[in-house]
C-alpha positions in Angstrom: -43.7 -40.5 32.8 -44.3 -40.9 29.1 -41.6 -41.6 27.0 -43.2 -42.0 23.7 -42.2 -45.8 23.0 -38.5 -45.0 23.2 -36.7 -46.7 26.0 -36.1 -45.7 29.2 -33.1 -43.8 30.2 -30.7 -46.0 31.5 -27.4 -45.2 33.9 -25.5 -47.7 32.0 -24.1 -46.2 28.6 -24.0 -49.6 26.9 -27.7 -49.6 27.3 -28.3 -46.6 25.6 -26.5 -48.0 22.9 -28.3 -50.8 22.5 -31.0 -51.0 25.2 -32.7 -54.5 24.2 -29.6 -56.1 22.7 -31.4 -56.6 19.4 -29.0 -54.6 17.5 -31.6 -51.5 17.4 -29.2 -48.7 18.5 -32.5 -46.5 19.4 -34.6 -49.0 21.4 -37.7 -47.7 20.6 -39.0 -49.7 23.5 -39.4 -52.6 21.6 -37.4 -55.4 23.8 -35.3 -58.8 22.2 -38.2 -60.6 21.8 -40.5 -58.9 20.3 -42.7 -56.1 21.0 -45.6 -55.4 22.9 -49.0 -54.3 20.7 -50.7 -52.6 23.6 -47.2 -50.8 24.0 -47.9 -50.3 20.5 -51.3 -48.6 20.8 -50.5 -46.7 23.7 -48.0 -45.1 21.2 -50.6 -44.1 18.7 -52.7 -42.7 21.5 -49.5 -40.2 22.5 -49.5 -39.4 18.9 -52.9 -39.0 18.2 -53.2 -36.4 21.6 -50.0 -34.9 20.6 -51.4 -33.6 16.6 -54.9 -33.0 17.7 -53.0 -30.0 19.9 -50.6 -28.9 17.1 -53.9 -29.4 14.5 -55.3 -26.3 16.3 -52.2 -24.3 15.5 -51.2 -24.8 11.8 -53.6 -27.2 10.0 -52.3 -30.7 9.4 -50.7 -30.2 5.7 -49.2 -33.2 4.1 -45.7 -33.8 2.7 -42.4 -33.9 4.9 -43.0 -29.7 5.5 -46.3 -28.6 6.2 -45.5 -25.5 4.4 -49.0 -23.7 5.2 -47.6 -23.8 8.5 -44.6 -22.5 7.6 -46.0 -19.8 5.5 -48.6 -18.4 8.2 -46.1 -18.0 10.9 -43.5 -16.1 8.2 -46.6 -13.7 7.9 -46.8 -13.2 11.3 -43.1 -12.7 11.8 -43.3 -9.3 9.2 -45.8 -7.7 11.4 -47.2 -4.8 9.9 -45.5 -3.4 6.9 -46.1 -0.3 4.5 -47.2 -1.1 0.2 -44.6 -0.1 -2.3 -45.6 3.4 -3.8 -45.4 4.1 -7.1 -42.5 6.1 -6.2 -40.4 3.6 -5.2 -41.7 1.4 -7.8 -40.3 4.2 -10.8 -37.1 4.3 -8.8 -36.0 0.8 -8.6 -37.1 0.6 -12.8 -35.1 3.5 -13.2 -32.3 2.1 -10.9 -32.4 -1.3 -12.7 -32.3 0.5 -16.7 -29.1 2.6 -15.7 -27.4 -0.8 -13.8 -28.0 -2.5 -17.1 -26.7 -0.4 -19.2 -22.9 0.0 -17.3 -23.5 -3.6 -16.8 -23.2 -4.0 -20.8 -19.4 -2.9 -21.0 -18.2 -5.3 -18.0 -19.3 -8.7 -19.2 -20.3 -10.7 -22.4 -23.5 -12.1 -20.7 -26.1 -10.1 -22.0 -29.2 -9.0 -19.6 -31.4 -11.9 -18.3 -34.1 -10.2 -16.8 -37.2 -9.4 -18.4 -39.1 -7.8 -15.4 -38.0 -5.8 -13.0 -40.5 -5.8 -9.4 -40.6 -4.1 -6.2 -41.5 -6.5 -3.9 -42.9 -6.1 -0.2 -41.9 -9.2 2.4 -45.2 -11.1 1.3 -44.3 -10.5 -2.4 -40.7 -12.2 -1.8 -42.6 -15.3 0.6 -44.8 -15.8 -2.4 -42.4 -15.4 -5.4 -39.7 -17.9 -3.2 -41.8 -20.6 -1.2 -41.4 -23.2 -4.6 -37.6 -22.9 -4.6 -37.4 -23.3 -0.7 -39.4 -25.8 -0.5 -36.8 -27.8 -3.4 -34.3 -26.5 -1.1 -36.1 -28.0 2.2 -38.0 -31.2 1.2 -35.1 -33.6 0.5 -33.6 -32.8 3.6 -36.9 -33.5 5.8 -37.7 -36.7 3.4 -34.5 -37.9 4.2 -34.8 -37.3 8.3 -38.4 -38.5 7.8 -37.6 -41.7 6.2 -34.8 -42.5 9.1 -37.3 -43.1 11.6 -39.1 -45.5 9.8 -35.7 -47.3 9.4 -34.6 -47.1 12.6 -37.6 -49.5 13.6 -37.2 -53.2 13.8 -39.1 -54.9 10.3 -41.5 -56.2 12.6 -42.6 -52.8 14.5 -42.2 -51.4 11.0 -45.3 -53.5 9.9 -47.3 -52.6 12.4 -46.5 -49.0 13.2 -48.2 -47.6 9.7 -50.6 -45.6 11.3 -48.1 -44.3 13.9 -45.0 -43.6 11.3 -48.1 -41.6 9.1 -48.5 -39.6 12.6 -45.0 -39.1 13.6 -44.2 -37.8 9.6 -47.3 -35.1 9.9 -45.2 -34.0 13.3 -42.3 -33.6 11.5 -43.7 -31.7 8.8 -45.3 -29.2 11.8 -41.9 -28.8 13.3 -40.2 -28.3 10.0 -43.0 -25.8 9.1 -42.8 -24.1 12.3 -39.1 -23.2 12.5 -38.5 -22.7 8.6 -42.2 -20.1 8.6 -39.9 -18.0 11.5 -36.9 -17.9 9.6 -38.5 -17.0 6.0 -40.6 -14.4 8.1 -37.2 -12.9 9.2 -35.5 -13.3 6.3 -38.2 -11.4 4.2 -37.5 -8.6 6.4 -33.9 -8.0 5.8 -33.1 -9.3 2.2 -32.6 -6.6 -0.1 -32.9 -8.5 -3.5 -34.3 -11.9 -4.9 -30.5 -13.2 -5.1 -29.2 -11.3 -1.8 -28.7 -14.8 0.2 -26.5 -16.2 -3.2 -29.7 -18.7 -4.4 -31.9 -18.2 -7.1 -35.0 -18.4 -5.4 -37.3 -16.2 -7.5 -39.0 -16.3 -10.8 -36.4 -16.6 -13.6 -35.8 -13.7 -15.1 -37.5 -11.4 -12.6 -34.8 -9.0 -10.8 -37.0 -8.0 -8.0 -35.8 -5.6 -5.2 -37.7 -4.8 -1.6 -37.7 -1.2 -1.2 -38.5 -1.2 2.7 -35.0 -3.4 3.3 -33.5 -1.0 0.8 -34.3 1.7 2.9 -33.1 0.2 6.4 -29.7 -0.8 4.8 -29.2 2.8 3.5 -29.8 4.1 6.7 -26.6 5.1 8.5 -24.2 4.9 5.0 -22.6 8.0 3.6 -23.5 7.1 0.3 -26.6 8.8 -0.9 -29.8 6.6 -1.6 -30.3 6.9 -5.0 -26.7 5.4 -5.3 -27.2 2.7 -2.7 -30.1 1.5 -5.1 -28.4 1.6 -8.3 -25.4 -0.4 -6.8 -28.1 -2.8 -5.4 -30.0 -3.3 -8.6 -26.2 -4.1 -10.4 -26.0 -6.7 -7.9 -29.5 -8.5 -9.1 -28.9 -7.6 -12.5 -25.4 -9.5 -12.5 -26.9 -12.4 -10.8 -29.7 -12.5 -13.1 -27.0 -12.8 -16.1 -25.2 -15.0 -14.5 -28.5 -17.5 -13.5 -30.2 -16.8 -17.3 -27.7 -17.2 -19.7 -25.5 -19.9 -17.8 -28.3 -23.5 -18.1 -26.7 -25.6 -16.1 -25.9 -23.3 -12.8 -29.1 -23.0 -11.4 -29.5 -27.1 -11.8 -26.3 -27.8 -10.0 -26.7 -25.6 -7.3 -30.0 -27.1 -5.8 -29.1 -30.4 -7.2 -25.8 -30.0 -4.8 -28.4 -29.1 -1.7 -30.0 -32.9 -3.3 -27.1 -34.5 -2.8 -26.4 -33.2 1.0 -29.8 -34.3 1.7 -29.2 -38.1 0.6 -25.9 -38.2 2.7 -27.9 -37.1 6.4 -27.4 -39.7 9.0 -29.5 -39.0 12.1 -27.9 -40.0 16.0 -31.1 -42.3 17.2 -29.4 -42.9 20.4 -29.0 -39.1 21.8 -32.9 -38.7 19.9 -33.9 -41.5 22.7 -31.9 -39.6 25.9 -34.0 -36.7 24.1 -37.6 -37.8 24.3 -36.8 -40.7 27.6 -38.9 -38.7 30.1 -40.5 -36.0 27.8 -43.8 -35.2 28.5 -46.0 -35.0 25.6 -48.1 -32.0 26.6 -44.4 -30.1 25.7 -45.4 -31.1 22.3 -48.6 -29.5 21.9 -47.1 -26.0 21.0 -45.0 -25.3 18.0 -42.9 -22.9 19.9 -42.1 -25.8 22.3 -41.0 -28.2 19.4 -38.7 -25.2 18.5 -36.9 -25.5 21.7 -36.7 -29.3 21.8 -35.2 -29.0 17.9 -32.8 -26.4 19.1 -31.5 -29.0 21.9 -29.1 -30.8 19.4 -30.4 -34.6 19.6 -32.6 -34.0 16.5 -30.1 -32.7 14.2 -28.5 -34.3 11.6 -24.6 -36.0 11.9 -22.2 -34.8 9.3 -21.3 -37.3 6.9 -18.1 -37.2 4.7 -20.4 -37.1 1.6 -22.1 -34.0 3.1 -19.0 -32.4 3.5 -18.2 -33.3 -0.1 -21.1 -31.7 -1.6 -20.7 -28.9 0.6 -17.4 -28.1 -0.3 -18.9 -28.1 -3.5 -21.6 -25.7 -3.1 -20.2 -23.5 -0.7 -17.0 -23.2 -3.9 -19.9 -22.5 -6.6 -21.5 -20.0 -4.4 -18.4 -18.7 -3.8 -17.4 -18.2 -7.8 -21.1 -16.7 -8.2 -20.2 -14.1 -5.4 -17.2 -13.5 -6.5 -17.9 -12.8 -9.8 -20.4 -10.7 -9.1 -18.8 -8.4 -7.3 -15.8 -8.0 -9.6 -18.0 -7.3 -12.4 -20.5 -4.7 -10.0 -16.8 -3.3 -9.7 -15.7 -3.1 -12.8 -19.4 -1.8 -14.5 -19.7 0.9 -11.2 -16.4 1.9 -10.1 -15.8 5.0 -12.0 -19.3 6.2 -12.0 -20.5 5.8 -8.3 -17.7 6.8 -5.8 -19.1 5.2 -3.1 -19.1 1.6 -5.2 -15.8 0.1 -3.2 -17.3 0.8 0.1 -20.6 -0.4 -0.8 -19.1 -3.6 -1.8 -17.7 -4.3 1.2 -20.3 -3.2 3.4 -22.0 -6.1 1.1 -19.4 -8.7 2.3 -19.2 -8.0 5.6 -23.1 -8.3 6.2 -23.0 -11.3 4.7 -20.0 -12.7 6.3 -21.5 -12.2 9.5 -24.9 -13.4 8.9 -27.9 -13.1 10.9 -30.7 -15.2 13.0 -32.5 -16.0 10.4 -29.8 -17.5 8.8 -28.6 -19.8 11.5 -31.9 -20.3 12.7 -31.8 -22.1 8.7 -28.7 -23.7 9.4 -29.7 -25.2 12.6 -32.7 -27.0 10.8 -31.2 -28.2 7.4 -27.8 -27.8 7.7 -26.6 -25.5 5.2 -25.3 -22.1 5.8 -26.9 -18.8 3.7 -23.0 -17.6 3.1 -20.5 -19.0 1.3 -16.5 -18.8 2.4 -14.0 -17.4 0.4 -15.7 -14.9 -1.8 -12.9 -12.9 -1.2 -10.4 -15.1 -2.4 -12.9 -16.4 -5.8 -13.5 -12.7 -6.7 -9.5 -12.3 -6.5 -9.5 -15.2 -9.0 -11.6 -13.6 -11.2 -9.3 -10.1 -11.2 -6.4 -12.2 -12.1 -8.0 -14.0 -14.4 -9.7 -10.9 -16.4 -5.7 -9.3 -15.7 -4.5 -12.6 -17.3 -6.9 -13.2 -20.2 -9.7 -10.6 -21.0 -13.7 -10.2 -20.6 -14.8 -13.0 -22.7 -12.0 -15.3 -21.1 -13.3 -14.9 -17.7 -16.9 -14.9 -18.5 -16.2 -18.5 -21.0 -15.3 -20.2 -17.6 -18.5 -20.3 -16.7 -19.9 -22.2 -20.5 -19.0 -25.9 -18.4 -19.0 -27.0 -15.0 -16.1 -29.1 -16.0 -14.2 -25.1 -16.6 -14.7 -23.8 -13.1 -12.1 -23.6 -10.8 -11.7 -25.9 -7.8 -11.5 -25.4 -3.9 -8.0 -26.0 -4.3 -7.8 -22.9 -6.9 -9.2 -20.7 -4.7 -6.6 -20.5 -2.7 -4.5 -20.7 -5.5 -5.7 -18.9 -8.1 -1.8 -18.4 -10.0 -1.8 -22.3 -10.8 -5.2 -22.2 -12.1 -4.4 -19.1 -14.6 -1.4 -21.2 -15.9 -3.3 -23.9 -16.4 -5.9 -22.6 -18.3 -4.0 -19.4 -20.6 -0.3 -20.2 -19.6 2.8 -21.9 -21.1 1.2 -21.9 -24.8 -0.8 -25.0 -23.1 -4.0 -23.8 -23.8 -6.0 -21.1 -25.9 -8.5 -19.8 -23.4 -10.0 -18.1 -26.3 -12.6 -20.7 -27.0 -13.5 -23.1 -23.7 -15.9 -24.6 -25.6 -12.7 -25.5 -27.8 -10.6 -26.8 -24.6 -13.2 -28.8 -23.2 -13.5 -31.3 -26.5 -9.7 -31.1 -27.0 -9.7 -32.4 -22.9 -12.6 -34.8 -24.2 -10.8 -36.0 -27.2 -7.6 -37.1 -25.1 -9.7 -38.9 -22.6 -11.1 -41.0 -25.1 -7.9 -41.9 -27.0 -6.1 -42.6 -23.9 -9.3 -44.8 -23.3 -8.8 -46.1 -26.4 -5.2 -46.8 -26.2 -5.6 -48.7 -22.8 -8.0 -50.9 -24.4 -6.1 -51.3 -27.2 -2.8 -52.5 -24.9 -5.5 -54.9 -23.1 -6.4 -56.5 -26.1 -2.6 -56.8 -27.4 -1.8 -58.3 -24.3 -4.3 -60.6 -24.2 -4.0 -61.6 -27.6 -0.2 -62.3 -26.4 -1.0 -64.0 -23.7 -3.4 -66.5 -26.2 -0.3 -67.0 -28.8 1.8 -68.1 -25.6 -1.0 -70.4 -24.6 -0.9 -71.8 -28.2 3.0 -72.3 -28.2 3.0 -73.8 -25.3 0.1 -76.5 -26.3 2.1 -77.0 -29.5 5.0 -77.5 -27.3 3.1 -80.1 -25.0 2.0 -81.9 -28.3 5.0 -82.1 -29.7 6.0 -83.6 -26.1 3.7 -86.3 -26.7 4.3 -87.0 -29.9 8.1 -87.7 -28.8 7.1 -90.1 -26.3 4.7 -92.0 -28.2 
């Protein structure tokens, strides 16, 4: 049976390490001296068979996700689905005015969107695909690129055409299992920021009406409230995202930085594809199932759980801050607001396919931990300071609290408006007075370098004057 160029399965586990004893810990059938060129071409044959079947199904597409692919089985995952009305349209403007205007009294970041939209699930596919695909494309470069690497230099010279083939495969099975999961996420999202991300147009607070609708269904608070409560949401994450430069850079150039620390486990991909038939690979739903088997999944890495402490933290402070200041702007006007806000959290605590169906193929998860505990932070620190305290936080990365404040929020107050140690007044003010004493402690440790080394030169000189005066003696 074909096995694709990888080696054959072996009983002995020392083997599967390291089949060929060349130090290539996938094999990739290529033996310790040297490999075989018809071997070679047999694999580009495999190949070849194997993306003139999955040609038929989504076009070839170029780049590590063929995201034509990806975007004509989303379409087919929304099935049939009614246009927004006019009605609806008015409703979520209206909605959308009214959440802006409590919004004004509960934080000193003024309104960031410019348009308001009532999207359907194609409109949100459309209006997101460029930010997913920022999200997605590091992450399947960096897989990508791995199998190249995993060859030896030698099979790497000779494999072009068959690495070009094996990339346009990747980029099918990417496609295929991130078009179902967009197709079911555009289903249940309620907002252009409902999953945390910015992944719309800036400045566009967009809402889908027909998800709306569903999500009402079954709540005791009437619908028109449900909406208004919903367009606070996007309108506090549009603040937030507008006026605040640097947040919507660092949270996708976090998801950059995950991507460069993926490691891949070549030897459980070769006990993977050792005895595969390559007929299996001819249907994008099969690839699906062989992705979901484990071996093709990237290892965890320490810095990938670095810079997804850090992300899953900043998405945490977004969520939390959002929902204290939707609490603050709606509490005494819709009586429904508490619950509402909690039926928020709870939905997205427990998540849904489409989610882990996202998290199984890039390795981030849609939900962040510990909102709870970062929108306690921000109570206490509103409690503690005042509105343009809490909101000033957010004017440098450098301000934000820590995974470690999150679970203590007390030290991080103190620290920041406690023991006449700081004015929390100004940030901007804190952050060059923290600046300032880096540099003159800098300054100061050069300073002592120098002084030392210029006494360590005087003691060299005394000492030569010593040995001279030595000689002089003796002569």
């Amino acid at each position: 049976m074909s096995n694709f160029g990888f080696g054959a399965s072996d009983d002995d586990p020392d083997k599967k390490k390291d089949p060929d004893g060349s130090g290539n810990p996938a094999g990739f059938g290529f033996g310790a001296e040297g490999f075989d060129p018809a071997q070679l071409g047999q694999m580009l044959t495999q190949f070849g068979q194997m993306l003139s079947g999955m040609g038929a199904a989504g076009g070839a597409g170029s780049g590590p996700v063929n995201y034509d692919l990806a975007k004509q089985l989303a379409r087919q995952q929304m099935g049939d689905f009614s246009p927004v009305s006019a009605g609806e349209r008015e409703a979520i403007t209206d909605a959308a005015h009214l959440a802006e205007l409590w919004l004004d009294g509960a934080t000193t970041l003024p309104a960031g969107a410019t348009k308001t939209a009532a999207w359907t699930p194609v409109d949100w596919l459309d209006n997101t695909i460029e930010t997913w695909k920022r999200l997605c494309d590091p992450v399947a470069e960096q897989i990508s690129g791995m199998w190249t690497s995993g060859l030896p230099a030698e099979a790497q010279q000779m494999a072009g055409p068959m690495m070009g083939m094996l990339t346009q495969m990747g980029g099918m099975a990417f496609g295929s299992q991130l078009g179902q999961a967009l197709g079911q996420l555009s289903k249940e999202v309620l907002t252009s920021t409902d999953i945390g991300l910015p992944l719309g147009p800036s400045g566009t607070a967009a809402l889908l009406p027909s998800a709306v609708a569903s999500f009402s269904e079954g709540l005791e608070q009437p619908d028109r409230e449900v909406l208004v409560f919903l367009a606070a949401r996007e309108a506090a994450h549009q603040r937030l995202y507008s006026h605040i430069p640097w947040l919507r850079q660092r949270v996708l150039a976090t998801v950059e930085e995950y991507a460069r620390g993926i490691r891949m486990d070549f030897s459980a991909i070769e006990e993977a594809a050792a005895g595969l038939d390559p007929s299996a690979l001819t249907d994008p739903s099969k690839i699906e199932a062989i992705l979901q088997q484990g071996a093709f999944e990237p290892q965890t890495t320490p810095e990938q759980k670095h810079a997804l402490e850090r992300l899953e933290t900043l998405l945490a402070l977004v969520e939390g801050w959002v929902e204290t200041v939707v609490a603050a702007a709606l509490g005494d006007r819709l009586p429904g607001a508490i619950a509402l806000g909690e039926t928020i959290r709870r939905r997205r605590a427990s998540g849904g396919p489409a989610e882990q169906t996202f998290a199984t193929l890039v390795g981030l998860e849609l939900r962040p931990r510990k909102v709870r505990e970062a929108a306690e932070l921000w109570r206490q620190l509103l409690a503690a300071a005042d509105i343009e305290g809490r909101d000033g936080v957010w004017a440098h990365p450098d301000l934000l609290p820590d995974a470690s404040d999150l679970d203590n929020p007390a030290a991080f107050i103190d620290r920041v408006v406690g023991g006449g140690t700081s004015n929390f007044d100004d940030p901007i003010a804190q952050l060059e007075a923290m600046e300032a004493k880096e540099r003159a402690e800098a300054e100061q440790a050069a300073d002592t370098g120098d002084s030392k080394g210029s006494e360590s030169k005087g003691d060299d000189a005394e000492k030569g004057d010593g040995d001279s005066d030595k000689g002089s003696s003796t002569s």
